[in-house]
C-alpha positions in Angstrom: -1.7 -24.4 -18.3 -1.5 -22.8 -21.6 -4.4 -20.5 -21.7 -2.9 -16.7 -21.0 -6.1 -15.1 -20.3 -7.5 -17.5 -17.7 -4.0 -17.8 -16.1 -3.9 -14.0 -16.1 -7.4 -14.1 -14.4 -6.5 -16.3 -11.6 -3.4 -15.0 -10.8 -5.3 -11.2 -10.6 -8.2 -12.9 -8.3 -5.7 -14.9 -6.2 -3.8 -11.7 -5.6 -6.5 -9.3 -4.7 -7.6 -12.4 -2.6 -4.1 -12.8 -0.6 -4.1 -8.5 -0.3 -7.7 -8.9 1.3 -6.7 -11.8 3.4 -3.7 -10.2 4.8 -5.8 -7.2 5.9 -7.9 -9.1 7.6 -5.4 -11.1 9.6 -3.3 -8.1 10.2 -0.1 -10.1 8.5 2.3 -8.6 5.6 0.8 -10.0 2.3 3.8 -10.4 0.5 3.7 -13.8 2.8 0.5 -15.1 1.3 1.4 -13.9 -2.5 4.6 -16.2 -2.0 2.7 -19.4 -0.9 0.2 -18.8 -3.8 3.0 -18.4 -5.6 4.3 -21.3 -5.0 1.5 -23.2 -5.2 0.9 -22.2 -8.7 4.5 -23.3 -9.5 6.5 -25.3 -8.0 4.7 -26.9 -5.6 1.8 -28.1 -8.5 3.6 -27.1 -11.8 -0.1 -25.5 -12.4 1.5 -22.6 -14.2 5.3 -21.8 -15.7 4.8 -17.3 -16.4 8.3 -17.7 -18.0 7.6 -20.7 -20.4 3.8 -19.7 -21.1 4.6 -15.5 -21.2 8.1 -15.9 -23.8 9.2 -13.6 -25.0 6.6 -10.7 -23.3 7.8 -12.2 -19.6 11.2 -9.7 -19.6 9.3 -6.4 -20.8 6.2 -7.1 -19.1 8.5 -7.8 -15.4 10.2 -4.6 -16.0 7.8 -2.7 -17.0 5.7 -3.0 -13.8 9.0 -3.1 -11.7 9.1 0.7 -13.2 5.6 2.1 -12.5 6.0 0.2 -9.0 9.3 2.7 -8.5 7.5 5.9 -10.0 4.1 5.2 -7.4 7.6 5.0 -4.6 9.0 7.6 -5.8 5.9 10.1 -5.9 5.7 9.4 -2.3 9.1 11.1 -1.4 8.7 14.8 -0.1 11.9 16.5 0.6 10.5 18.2 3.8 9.8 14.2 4.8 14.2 14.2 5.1 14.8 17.2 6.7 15.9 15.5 9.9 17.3 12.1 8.5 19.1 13.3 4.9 22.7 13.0 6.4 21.7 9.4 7.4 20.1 8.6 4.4 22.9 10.5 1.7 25.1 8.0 4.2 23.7 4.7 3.8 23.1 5.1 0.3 26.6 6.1 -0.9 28.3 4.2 1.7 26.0 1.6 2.9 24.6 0.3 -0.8 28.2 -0.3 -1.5 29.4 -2.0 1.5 26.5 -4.3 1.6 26.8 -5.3 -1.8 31.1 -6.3 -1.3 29.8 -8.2 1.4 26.9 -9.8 0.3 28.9 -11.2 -2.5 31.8 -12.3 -0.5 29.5 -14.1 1.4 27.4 -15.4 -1.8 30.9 -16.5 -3.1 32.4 -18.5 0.4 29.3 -19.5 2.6 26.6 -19.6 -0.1 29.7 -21.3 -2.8 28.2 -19.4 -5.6 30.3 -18.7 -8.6 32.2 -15.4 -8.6 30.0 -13.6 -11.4 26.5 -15.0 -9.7 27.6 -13.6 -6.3 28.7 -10.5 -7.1 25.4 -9.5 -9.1 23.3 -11.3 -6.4 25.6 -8.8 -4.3 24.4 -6.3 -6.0 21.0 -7.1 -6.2 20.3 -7.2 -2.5 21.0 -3.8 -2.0 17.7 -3.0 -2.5 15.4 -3.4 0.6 11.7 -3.1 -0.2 9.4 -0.2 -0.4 6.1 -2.7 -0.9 7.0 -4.5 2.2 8.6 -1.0 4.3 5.7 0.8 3.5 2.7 -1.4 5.2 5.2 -2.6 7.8 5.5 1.5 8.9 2.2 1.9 8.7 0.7 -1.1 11.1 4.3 -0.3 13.5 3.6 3.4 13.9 7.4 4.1 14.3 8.5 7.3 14.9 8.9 10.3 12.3 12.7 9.8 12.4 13.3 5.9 11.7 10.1 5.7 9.6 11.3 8.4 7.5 14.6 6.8 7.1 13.4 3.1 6.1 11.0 4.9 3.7 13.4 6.6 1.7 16.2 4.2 1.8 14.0 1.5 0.6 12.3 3.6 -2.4 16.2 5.1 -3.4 17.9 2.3 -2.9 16.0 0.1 -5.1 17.0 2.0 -8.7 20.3 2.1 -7.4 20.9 -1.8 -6.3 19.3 -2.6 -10.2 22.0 -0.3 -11.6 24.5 -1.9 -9.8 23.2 -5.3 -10.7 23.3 -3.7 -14.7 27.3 -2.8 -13.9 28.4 -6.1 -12.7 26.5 -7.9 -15.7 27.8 -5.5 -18.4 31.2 -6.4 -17.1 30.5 -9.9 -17.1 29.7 -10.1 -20.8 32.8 -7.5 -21.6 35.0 -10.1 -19.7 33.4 -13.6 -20.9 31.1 -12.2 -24.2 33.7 -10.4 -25.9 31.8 -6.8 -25.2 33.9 -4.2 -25.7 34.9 -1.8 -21.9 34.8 1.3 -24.3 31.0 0.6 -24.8 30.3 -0.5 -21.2 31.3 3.3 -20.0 30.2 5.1 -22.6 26.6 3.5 -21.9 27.3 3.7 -18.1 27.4 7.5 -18.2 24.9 8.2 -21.2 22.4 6.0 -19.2 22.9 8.3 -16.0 22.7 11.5 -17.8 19.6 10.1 -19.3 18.1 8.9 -15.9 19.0 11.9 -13.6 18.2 15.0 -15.6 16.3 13.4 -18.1 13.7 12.3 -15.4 13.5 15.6 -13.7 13.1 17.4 -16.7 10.1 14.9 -17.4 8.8 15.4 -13.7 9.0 19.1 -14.5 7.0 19.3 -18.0 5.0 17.5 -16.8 4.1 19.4 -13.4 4.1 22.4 -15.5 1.5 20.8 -17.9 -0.7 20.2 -15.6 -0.6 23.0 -13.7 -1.5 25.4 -16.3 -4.6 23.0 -17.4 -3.1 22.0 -20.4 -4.2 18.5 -19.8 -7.7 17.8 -18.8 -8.6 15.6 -15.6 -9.7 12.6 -16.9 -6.1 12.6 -19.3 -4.0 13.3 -15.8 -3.5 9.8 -14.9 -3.0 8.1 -18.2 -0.8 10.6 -19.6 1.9 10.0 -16.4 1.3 6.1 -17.1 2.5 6.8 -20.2 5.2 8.8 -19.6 6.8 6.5 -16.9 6.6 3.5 -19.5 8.1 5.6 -22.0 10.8 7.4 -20.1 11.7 3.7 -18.8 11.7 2.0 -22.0 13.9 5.2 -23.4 16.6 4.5 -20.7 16.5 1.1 -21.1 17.7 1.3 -24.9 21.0 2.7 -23.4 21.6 0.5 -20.6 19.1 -2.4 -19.4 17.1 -1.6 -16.7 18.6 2.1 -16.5 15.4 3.0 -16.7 14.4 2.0 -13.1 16.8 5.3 -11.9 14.7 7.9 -14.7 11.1 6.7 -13.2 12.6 7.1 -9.6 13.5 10.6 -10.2 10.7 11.3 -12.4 8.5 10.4 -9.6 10.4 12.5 -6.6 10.6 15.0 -8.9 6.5 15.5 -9.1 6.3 14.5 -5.7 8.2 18.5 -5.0 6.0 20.9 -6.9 2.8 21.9 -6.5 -0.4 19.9 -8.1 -3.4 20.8 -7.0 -4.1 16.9 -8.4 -1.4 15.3 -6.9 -3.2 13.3 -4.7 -5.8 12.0 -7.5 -2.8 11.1 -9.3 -1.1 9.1 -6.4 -4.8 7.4 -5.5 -4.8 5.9 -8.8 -0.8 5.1 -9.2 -1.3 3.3 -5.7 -4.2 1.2 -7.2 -2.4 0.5 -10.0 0.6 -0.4 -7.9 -1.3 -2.6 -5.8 -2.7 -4.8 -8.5 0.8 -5.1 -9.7 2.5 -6.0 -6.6 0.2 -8.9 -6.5 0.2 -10.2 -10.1 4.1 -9.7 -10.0 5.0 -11.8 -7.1 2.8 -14.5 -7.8 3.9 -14.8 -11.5 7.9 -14.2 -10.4 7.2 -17.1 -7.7 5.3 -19.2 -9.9 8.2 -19.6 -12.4 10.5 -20.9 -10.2 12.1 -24.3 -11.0 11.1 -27.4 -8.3 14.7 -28.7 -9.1 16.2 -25.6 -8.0 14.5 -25.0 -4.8 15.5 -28.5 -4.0 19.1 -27.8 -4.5 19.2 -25.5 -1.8 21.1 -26.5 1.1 22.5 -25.7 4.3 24.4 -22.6 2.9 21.4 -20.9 1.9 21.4 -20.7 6.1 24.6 -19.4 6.2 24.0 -16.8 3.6 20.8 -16.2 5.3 22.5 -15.4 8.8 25.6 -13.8 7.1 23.2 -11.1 5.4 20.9 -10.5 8.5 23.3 -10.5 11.6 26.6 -9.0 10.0 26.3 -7.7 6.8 23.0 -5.5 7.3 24.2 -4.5 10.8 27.8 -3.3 9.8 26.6 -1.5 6.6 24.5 1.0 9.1 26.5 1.3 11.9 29.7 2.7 9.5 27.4 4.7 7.1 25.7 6.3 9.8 28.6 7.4 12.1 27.8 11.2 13.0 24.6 11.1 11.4 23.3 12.1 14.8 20.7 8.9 14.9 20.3 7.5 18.4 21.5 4.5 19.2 18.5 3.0 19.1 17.4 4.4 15.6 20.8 2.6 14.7 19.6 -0.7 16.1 16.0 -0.6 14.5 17.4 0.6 11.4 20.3 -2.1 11.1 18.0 -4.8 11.8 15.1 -4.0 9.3 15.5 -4.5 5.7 12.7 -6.4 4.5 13.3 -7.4 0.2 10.5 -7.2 -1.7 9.5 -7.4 -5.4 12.4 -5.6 -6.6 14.6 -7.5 -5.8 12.9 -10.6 -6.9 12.1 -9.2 -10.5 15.4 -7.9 -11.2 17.0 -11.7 -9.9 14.6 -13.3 -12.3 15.6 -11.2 -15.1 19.6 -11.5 -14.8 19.3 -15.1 -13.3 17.1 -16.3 -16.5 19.9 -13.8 -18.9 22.7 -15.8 -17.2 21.4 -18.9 -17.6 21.1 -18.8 -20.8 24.3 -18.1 -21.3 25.7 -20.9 -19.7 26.3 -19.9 -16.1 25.8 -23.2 -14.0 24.2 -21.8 -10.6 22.3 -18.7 -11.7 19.3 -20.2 -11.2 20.6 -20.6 -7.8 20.8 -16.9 -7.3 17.2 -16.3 -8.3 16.5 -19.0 -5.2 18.9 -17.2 -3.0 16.4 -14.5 -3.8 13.7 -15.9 -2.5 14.3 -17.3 0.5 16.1 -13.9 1.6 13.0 -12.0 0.4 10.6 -14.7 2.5 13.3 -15.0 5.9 13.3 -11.1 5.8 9.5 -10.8 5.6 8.7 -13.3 7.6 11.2 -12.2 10.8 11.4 -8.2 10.1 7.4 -8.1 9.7 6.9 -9.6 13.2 9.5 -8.2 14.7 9.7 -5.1 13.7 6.6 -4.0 16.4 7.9 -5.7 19.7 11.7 -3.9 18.5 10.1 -0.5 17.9 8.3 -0.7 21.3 10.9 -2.0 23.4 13.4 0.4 21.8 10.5 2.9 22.7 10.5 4.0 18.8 6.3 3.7 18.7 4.9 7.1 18.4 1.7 5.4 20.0 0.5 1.6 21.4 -3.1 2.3 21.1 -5.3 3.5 18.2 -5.9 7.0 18.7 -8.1 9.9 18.1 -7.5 12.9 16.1 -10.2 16.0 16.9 -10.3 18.9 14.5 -11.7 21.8 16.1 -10.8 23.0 20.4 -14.4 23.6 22.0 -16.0 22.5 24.7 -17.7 19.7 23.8 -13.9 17.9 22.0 -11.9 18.9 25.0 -14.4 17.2 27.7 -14.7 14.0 24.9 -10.7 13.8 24.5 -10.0 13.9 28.4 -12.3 11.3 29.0 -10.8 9.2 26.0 -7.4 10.1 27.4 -8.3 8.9 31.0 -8.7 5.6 29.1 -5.4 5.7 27.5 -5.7 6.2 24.1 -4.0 8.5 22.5 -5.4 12.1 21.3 -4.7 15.3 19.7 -7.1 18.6 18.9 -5.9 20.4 15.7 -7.5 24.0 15.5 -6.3 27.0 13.6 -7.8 29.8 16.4 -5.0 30.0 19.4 -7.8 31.1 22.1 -9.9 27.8 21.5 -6.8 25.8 21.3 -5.1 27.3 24.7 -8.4 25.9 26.6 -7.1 22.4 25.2 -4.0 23.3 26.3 -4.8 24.3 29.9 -6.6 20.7 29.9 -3.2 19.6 29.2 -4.1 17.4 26.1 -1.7 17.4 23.0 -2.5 19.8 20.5 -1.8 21.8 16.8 -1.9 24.7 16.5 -2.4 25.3 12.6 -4.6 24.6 9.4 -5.1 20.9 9.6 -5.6 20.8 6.0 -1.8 22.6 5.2 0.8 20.9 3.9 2.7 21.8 7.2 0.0 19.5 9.1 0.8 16.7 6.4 4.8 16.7 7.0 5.3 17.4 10.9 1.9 15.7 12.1 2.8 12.0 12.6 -1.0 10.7 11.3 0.3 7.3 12.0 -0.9 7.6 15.4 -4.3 7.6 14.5 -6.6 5.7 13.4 -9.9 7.6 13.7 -11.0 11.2 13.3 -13.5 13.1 14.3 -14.0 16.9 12.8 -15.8 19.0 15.3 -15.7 22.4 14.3 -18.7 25.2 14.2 -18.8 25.0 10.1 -20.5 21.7 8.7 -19.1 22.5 5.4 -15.9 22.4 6.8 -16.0 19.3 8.6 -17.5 17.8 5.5 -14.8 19.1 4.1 -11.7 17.3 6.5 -13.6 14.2 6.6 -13.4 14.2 2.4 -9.5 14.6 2.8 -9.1 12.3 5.7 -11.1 9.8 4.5 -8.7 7.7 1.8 -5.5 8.0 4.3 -7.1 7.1 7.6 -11.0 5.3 5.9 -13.5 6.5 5.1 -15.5 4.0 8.0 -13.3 6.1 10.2 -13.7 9.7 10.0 -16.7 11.1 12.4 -18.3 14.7 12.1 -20.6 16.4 14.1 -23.5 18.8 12.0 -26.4 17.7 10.1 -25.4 17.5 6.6 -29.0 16.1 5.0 -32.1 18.2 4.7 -33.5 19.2 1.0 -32.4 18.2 -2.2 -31.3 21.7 -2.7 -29.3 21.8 1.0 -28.0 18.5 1.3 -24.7 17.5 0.2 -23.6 15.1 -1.9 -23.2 11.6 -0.4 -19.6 10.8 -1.9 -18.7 13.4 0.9 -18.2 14.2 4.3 -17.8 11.4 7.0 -19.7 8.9 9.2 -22.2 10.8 11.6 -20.8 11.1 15.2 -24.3 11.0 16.5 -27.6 9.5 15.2 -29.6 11.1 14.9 -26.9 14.0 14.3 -26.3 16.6 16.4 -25.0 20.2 15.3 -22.5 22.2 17.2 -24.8 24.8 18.8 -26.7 22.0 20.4 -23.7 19.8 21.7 -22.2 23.3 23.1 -25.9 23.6 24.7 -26.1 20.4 26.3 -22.6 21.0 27.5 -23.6 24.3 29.4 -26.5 22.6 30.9 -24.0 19.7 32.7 -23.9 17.2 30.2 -20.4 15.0 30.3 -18.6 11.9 28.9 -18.3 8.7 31.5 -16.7 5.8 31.1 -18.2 2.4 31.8 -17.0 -1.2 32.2 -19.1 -3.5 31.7 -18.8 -7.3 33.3 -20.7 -10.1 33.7 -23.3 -8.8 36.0 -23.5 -5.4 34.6 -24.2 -6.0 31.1 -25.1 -3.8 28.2 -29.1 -4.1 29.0 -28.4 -3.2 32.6 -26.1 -0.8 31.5 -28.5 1.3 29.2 -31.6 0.7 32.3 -29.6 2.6 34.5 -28.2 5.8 31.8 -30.4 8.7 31.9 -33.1 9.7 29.4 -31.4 10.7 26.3 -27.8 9.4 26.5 -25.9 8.9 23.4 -23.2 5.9 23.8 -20.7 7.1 21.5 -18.4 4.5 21.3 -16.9 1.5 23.0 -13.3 0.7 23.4 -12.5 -3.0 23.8 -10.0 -4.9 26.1 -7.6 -5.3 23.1 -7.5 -1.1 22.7 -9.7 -1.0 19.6 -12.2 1.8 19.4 -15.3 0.9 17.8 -18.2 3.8 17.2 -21.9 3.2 17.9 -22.4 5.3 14.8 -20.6 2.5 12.4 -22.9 0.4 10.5 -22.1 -3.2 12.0 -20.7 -2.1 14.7 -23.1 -4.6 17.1 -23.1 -4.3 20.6 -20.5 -3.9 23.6 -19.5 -7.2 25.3 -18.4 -7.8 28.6 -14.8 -6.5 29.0 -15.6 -3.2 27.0 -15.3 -0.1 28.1 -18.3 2.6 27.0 -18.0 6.1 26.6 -21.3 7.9 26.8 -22.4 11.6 26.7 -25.5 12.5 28.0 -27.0 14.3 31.5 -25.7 13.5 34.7 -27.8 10.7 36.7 -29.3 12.2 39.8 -26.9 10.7 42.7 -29.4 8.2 43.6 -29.5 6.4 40.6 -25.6 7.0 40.5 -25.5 5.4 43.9 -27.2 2.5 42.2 -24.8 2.4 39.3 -22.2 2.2 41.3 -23.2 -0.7 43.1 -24.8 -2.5 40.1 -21.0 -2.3 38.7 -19.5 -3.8 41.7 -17.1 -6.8 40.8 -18.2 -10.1 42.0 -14.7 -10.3 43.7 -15.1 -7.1 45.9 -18.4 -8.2 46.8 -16.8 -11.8 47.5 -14.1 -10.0 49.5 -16.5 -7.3 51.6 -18.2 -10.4 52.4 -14.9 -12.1 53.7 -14.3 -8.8 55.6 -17.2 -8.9 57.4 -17.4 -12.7 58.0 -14.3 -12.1 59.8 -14.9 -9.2 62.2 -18.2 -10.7 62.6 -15.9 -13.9 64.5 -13.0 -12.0 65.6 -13.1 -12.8 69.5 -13.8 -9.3 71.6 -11.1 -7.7 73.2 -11.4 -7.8 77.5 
């Protein structure tokens, strides 16, 4: 298929496709874009990126590799390592280095690849993935301390494993191409004084830029694309792909200063990122050769095990001596290291460069590649919850809730959510109203949920839906605005009625779902409170079904959301919500039934087993022979 712009436009569909389908399915999509990959490939020889791109396949690869790297990089706060930089300093200087000796020693004698395609396939799979870390953290829920070490391995390891890769190919061609070692050095150390200051002064300008309004809003964005393509392409003139290291500290570099439109600019790198990610693995995938997946053999298995059981294992145990990680940190960690696009893009660009000049199984390497990134994916993406659980690593099992504002109404609404297991917090800035959450002995912050504190010590992995609850609609509005692209915006709940008059009403690009419809303002949920209204929770079955359910509720009670036998919470309030099922468990708030009717609800919600078994009981006194 020769036709660029069609091929471009079914390789964008089919990857927002796989992204979408992955979501849905709750599986890493890096799996999907690998199969479509391959079916545009090898598998049909539909498509051939390298043959039909020429001589724009090598710039256009690296270029996205490098805004991929910046969008990782700008995610990287310093206060993030506070706890974890001795590990991380260790497995970087130590660890990238020992897994790349023995990844090519065993590239060289259990994979029988050629000295120079081992040792930059060493090199290569240093890297471990920040696509494929990132998603996997955030369905895992892990911990503050091992997620923050995967997260900033995988994002500063990856510039560092393609600089590696650069060294043992510049050596190469100095050794076989007749390039001269005085060159190689010179460019080694130019290319790192480039990358290192030269990408925090750019991080710096531009912050400062910015920050004084010397850019306007709508030039943000693009200017930083721009930047990162230039400041990678500059690099690159001194040593290939040195430019990888200049975006990476470019982008840690703004990720540290203040921009009040920081997260704008990280909302749009991410998008951009995102469509990248899944145009680049299909079109690396699709141009792999069917003749050299079918050379693969039973070494590939060896490699395979070599890298996962020893090599990745004994890499963190010895960097992280005295790092003070737990022993089961030291487990998780040495068993997750999932390889992602990086490492395929920067295989396909050596592995095509040595081909071409005439090294026999580089091609082979570019395989290798593959199959790692696609083993690792594969077992680490599936694994990686049951190992955090049983390692007891999860920071929560269940989707929970977070509640901004401590009053009355939240504390009675996060004990009875918290009777049902699931997980909650109150956040308020006022210590009296957040003590009374305290004496109810449910987890709390005490702070601004908005600050940048709340952002850095506040594991928001946890949960998965909001609900802002304070005594200022505004504010609420306000939280649910910020909330809403981190946690969705389907998911973020606040109390107050924020329609009335075109004059009054806000905006409908913010604020979040209503908690109540129709919606209820704090003064009257604090009234209905006082006068004895509570939260119960319900179960229904078989016989005690939703209609029976809502016969027996008195006049007035607002189900508020339903919680279902798998742990998900689903809120009456969502559009498409439907009904509760058998199995669910309701949690309403409205009056308390007089103790008649709750006599009746109690034995309306009688299982048909205790009935069967009271009746047993009965049958059998009722025939048990009197004494005398």
């Amino acid at each position: 298929m020769h036709d660029l712009a069609l091929q471009l436009a079914l390789i964008g569909v089919a990857g927002i496709a796989a992204q979408w389908v992955a979501w849905r399915v709750q599986v890493p999509a890096i799996i999907l874009l690998l199969g479509v990959g391959l079916l545009f490939g090898p598998i049909t020889g539909f498509m051939n990126p390298r043959e039909d791109f020429g001589d724009l396949y090598t710039p256009l690869v690296s270029t996205a590799v490098a805004i991929i790297l910046f969008e990782g990089g700008m995610t990287l706060n310093f206060r993030d390592i506070r706890e974890t930089s001795t590990a991380v300093r260790r497995m970087v200087i130590i660890g990238g280095p020992l897994v790349w000796v023995m990844t090519a020693l065993a590239g060289h004698y259990i994979g029988n690849l050629s000295w120079p395609t081992a040792i930059i396939l060493g090199a290569i799979l240093v890297v471990t993935g920040p696509t494929v870390i990132t998603p996997l953290l955030r369905h895992a829920k892990l911990k503050n301390r091992p997620a923050s070490i995967l997260r900033w391995e995988a994002i500063v390891n990856d510039p560092i494993g393609a600089l590696f890769a650069v060294i043992a190919f510049e050596t190469y061609l100095v050794l076989n191409a007749g390039h001269e070692a005085e060159n190689l050095i010179l460019n080694v150390i130019l290319a790192i004084i480039i990358a290192i200051p030269g990408g925090f002064l750019a991080g710096r300008f531009l912050s400062w830029v910015f920050a004084r309004g010397e850019a306007p809003e709508y030039l943000k964005a693009p200017i930083l694309l721009v930047a990162v393509v230039g400041m990678n392409s500059l690099t690159n003139l001194v040593l290939e792909e040195g430019g990888l290291l200049t975006v990476t500290v470019m982008g840690i570099t703004m990720a540290n200063t203040r921009i009040a439109s920081l997260s704008d600019l990280r909302r749009f790198k991410e998008t951009i990122t995102l469509l990248l990610v899944s145009g680049l693995f299909i079109i690396l995938t699709a141009s792999l050769q069917r003749e050299v997946l079918a050379s693969l053999e039973w070494r590939v298995i060896g490699f395979l095990a070599a890298v996962l059981f020893v090599v990745r294992p004994v890499a963190v145990f010895v960097s992280t001596l005295g790092a003070g990680l737990t022993w089961r940190e030291r487990l998780l960690v040495g068993w997750i290291a999932p390889r992602g696009i990086v490492a395929v893009a920067v295989a396909g660009l050596f592995g095509a460069t040595l081909s071409g000049l005439g090294v026999a199984d580089a091609d082979r390497m570019i395989a290798y590649t593959f199959a790692l990134v696609a083993v690792t994916i594969l077992l680490h993406g599936f694994t990686l919850g049951p190992l955090a659980r049983a390692l007891d690593l999860r920071s929560a099992d269940r989707p929970g809730v977070l509640f901004v504002g401590a009053s009355r109404f939240t504390i009675a609404f996060a004990r009875r959510l918290k009777a049902q297991d699931v997980p909650v917090l109150i956040a308020d800035a006022n210590w009296s109203r957040i003590s009374e959450a305290r004496l109810a002995e449910l987890e709390v912050w005490y702070g601004e949920i908005l600050s940048e504190a709340a952002h850095h010590n506040l594991n928001l992995a946890r949960f998965d839906h909001m609900v802002a609850a304070t005594d200022n609609d505004a504010y609420n509005a306000l939280v649910c605005t910020d909330f809403g692209p981190e946690i969705g915006r389907s998911e973020v709940f606040q109390i107050g009625k924020i329609e009335g008059s075109d004059r009054r009403s806000m905006n409908f690009t913010i604020g979040g779902q209503p908690l109540f419809q129709p919606p209820k303002t704090f003064t009257e949920l604090r009234d209905l409170v006082v006068d004895g209204w509570n939260f119960q929770a319900t179960r229904l079955t078989e016989e005690f079904d939703y209609e029976r359910f809502s016969a027996t509720r008195p006049e007035g009670t607002h189900v508020i959301l339903w919680i279902r036998p798998s742990g998900n919470l689903l809120f009456a309030s969502n559009e498409g919500s439907g009904e509760p099922g058998e199995g669910d468990t309701i949690i309403s708030f409205g009056p308390k039934p007089p103790q008649r009717d709750q006599e009746k609800i109690v034995k309306a919600t009688t299982t048909e087993r205790e009935a069967r078994a009271e009746k047993a009981r009965m049958t059998s006194e009722a025939v048990k022979p009197k004494e005398g």
